[in-house]
C-alpha positions as CSV (number, residue, x, y, z in Angstrom):
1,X,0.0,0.0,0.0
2,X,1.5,3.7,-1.1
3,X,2.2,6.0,1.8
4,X,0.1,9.4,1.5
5,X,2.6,12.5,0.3
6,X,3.7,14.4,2.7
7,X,3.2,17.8,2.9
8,X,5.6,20.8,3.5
9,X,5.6,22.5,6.8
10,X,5.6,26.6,6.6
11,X,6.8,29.4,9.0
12,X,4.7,32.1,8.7
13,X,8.5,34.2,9.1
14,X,9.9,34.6,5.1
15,X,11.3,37.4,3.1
16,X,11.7,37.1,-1.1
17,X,12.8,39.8,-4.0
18,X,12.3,39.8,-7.7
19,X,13.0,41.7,-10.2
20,X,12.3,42.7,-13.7
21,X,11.8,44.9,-16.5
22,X,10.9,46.6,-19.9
23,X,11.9,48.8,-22.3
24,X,12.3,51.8,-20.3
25,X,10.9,50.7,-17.1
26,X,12.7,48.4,-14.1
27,X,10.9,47.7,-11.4
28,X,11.6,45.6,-8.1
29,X,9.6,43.6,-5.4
30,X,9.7,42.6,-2.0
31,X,7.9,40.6,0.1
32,X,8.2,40.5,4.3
33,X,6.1,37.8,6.1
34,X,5.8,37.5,9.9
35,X,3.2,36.0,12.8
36,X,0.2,36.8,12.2
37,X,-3.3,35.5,13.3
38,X,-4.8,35.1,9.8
39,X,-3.6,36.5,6.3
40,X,-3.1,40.2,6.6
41,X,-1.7,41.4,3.0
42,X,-0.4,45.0,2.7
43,X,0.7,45.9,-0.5
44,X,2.1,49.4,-1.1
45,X,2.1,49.9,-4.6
46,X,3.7,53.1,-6.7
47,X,0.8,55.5,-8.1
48,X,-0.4,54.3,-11.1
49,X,-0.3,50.9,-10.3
50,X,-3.0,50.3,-8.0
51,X,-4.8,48.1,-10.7
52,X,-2.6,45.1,-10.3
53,X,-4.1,45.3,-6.2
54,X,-7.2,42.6,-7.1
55,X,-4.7,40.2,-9.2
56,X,-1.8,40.6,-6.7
57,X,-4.5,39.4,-3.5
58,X,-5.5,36.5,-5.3
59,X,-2.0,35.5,-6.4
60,X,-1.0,35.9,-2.6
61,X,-3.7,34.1,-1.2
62,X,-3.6,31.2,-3.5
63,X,0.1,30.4,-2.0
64,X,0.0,32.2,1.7
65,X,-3.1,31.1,3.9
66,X,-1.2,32.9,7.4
67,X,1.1,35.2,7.9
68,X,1.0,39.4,8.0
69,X,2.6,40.1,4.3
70,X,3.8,42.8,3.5
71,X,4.5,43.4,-0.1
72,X,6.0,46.6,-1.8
73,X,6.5,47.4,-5.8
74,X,9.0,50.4,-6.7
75,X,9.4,51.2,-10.3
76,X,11.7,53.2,-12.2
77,X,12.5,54.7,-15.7
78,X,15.8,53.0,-16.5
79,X,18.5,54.9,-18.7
80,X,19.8,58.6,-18.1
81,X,19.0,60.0,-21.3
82,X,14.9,59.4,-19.5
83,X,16.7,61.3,-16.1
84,X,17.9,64.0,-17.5
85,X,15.6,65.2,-20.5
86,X,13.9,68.5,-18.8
87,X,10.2,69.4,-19.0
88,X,10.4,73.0,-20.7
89,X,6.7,74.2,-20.1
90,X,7.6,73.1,-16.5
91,X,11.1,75.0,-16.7
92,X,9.1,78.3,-18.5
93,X,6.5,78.4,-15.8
94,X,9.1,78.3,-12.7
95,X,11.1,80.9,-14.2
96,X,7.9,83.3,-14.7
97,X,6.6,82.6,-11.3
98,X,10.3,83.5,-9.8
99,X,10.5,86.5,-11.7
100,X,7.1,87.7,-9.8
101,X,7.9,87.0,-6.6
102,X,11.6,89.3,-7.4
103,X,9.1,92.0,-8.6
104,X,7.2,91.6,-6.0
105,X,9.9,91.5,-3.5
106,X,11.8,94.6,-5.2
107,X,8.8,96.9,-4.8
108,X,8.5,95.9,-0.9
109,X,11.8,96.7,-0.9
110,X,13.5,93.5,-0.2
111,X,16.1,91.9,-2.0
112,X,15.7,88.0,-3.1
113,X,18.8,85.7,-2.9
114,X,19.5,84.5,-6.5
115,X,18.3,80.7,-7.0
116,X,20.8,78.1,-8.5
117,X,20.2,76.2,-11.5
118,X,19.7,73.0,-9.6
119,X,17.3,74.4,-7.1
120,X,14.9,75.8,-10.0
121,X,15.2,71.8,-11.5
122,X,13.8,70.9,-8.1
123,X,11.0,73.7,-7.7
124,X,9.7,73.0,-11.4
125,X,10.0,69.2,-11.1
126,X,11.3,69.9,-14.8
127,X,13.1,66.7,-15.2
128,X,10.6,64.8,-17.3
129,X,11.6,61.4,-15.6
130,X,9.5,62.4,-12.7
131,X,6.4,62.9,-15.0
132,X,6.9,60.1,-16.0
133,X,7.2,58.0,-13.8
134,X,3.8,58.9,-12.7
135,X,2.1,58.3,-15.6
136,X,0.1,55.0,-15.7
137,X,1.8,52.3,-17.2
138,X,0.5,50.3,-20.2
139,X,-0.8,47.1,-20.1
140,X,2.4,45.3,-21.2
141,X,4.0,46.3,-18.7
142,X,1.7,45.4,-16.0
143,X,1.8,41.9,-17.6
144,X,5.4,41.5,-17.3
145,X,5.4,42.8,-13.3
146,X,2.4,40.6,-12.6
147,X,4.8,37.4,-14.4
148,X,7.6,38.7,-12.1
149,X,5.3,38.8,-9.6
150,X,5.3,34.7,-9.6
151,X,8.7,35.0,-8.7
152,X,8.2,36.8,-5.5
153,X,5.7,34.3,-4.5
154,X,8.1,31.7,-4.9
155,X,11.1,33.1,-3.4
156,X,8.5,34.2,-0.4
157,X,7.4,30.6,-0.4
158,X,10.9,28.8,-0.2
159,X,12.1,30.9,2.6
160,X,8.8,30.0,4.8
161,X,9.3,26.5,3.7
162,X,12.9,26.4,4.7
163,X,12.4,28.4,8.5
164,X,9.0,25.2,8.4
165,X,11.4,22.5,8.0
166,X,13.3,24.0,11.1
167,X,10.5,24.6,13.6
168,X,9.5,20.9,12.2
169,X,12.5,19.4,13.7
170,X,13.0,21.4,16.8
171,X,9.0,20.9,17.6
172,X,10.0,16.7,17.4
173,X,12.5,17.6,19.4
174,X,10.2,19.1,22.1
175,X,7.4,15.8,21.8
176,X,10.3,13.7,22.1
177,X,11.1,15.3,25.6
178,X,7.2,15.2,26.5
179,X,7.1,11.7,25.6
180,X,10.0,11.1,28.1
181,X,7.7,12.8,30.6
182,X,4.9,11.1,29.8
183,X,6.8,8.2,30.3
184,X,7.9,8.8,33.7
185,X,4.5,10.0,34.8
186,X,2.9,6.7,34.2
187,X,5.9,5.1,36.1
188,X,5.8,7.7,39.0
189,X,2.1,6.9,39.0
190,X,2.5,3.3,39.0
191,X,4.3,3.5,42.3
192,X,2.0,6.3,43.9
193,X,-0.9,3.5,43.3
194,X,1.6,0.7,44.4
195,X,2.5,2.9,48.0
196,X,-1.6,4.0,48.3
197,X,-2.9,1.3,51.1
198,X,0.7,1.6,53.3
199,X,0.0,5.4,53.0
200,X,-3.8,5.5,54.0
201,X,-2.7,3.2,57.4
202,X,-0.4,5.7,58.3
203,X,-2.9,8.5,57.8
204,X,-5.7,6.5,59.9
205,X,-3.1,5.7,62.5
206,X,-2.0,9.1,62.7
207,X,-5.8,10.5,63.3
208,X,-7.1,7.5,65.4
209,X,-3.7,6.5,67.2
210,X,-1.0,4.3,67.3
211,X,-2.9,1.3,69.0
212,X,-5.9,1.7,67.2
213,X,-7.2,-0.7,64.7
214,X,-9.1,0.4,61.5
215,X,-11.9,-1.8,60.7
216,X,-11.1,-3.6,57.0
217,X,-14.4,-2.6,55.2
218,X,-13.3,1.1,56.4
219,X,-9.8,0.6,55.4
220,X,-11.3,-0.5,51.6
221,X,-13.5,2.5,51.5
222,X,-11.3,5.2,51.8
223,X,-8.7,3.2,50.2
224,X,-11.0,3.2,47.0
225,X,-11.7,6.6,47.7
226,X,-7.8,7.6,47.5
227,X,-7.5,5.6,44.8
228,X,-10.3,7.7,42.3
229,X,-8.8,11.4,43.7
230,X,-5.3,10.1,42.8
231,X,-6.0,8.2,39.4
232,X,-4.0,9.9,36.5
233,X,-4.7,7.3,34.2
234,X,-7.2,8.4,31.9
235,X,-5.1,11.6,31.8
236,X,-1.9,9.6,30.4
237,X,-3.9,8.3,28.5
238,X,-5.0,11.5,26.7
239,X,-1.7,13.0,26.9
240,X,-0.4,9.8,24.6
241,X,-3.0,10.5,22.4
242,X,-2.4,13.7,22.2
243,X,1.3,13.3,21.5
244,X,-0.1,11.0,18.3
245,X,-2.0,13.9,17.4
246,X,0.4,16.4,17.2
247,X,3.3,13.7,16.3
248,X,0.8,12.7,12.9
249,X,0.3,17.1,12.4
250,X,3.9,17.4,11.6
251,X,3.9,14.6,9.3
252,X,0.9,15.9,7.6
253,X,2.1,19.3,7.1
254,X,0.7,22.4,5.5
255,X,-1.5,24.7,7.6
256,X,-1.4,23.0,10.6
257,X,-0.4,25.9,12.8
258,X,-4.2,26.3,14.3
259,X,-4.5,22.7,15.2
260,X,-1.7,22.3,17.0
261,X,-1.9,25.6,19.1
262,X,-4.9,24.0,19.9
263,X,-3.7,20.3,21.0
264,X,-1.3,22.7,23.3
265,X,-4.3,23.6,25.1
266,X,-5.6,20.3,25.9
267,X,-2.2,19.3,26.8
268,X,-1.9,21.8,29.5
269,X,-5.2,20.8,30.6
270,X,-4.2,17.5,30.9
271,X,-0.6,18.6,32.6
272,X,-2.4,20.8,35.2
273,X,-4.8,17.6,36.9
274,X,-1.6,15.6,36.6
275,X,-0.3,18.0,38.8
276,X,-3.7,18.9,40.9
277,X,-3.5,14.8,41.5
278,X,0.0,13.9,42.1
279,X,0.6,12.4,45.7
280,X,4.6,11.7,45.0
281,X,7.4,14.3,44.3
282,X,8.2,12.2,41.2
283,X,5.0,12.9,39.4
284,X,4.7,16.5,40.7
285,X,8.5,16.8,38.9
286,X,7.0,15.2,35.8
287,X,4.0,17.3,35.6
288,X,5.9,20.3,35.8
289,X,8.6,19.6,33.2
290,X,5.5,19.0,31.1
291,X,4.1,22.0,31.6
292,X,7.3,23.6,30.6
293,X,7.6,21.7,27.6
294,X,4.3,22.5,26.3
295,X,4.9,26.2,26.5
296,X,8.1,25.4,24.2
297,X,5.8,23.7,21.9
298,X,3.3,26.9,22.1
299,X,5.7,29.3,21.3
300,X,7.2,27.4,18.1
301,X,4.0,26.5,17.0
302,X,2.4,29.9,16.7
303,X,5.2,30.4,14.0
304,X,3.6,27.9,11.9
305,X,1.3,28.8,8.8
């Protein structure tokens, strides 16, 4: 019989850039993932642009399912013979509107400083790349950022799968450790239940007195009675089960961030009554270190996709 394929484990923790280009125009993205409860996508896109938002959330959401994304397009007119051609109208209308304000100025009597060539550039915005670069591009162009785009994803994808693969073998590491526990819990148990009767005589001999004799029937009953408030079995037995769960969640893989945040909660249910019922310093010990485990396991889990 075939074994089911497994599937890759993601961080929701990745960072990816692509790159790309036409004629005239380069552009360059970047993606930034980190925790996040559900898929929060940010995209910050260069004016102009804003039509590619619809395409570029569907994109994302068909590969990311968790995770805060941020995602950020910057384009640019390549070539400096685009940089440095100048905008004349623009040039024409700073120089007219600085020649008014040195009338003006003159007739107040106030002198104006003079204003450099460069300066004027910069009050006109007369390069022409910068009016460009405003201007909406075509639809070729969108077309070959949205292809590039596939890229990003990618990249974005690979890095989460790679930081995935990590948290996968330091989370086996941590069930390994609460197996261990587990595994001296049922042992510390075992000899809690063993001890029981010896430690109910020397509580009835310590309330009625040293010479007294406890009638059996008594003995029996509160016996019993010890035995049910001290019982962890059923306990152990979820905790193994648990363990399966979260053991058979890694192997899976994919989006299995939510489930096992939630198997940590029923595991620290299960830890604190271990605890609550523990009658020996060796199960106390074991409860504990399992409490400490599961907030390991927790903590590396929420990274998960």
């Amino acid at each position: 019989m075939g074994r089911s394929q497994r599937m890759t484990l993601y961080s929701m923790t990745g960072f990816a850039e692509a790159a790309g280009g036409v004629e005239g125009l380069a552009w360059r993205w970047e993606a930034r993932s980190v925790n996040g409860r559900g898929l929060d996508l940010r995209l910050r896109l260069p004016e102009g642009w804003e039509s590619l938002e619809p395409e570029l959330r569907r994109r994302v959401g068909q590969a990311v399912s968790r995770g805060s994304v941020t995602i950020g397009l910057r384009v640019e007119h390549a070539g400096a013979s685009a940089a440095m051609a100048l905008d004349r109208e623009a040039l024409a209308e700073a120089v007219a509107a600085l020649v008014v304000v040195r009338d003006a100025a003159r007739a107040a009597g106030l002198e104006v400083a003079p204003v450099s060539a460069e300066r004027l550039l910069q009050i006109a915005g007369a390069q022409s790349a910068e009016p460009q670069r405003r201007r909406a591009p075509d639809e070729a162009a969108m077309g070959a950022a949205l292809d590039s785009l596939d890229a990003l994803i990618a990249g974005l994808a690979e890095t989460r799968a790679r930081e995935g693969a990590a948290l996968g073998a330091s989370l086996g590491g941590v069930l390994d450790a609460m197996e261990a526990q587990a595994r001296a819990a049922r042992a510390a148990h075992a000899a809690q239940t063993d001890a029981a009767p010896e430690r109910l005589r020397a509580r009835v001999a310590a309330l009625t007195g040293a010479g007294a004799t406890t009638p059996p029937e008594r003995l029996a009953a509160e016996l019993a009675l010890l035995a049910v408030k001290a019982d962890v079995a059923e306990e152990l037995d979820r905790l193994d089960a648990h363990l399966a769960a979260a053991r058979a969640l890694l192997a899976r893989g994919g989006a299995v961030g939510r489930e096992l945040d939630f198997l940590t909660q029923e595991f620290n249910r299960e830890a604190g009554t271990l605890c609550a019922k523990a009658e020996s310093p060796a199960l106390t010990e074991a409860g504990l270190a399992m409490k400490v485990l599961i907030d390991r396991l927790r903590e590396q889990a929420q990274n998960l996709q």
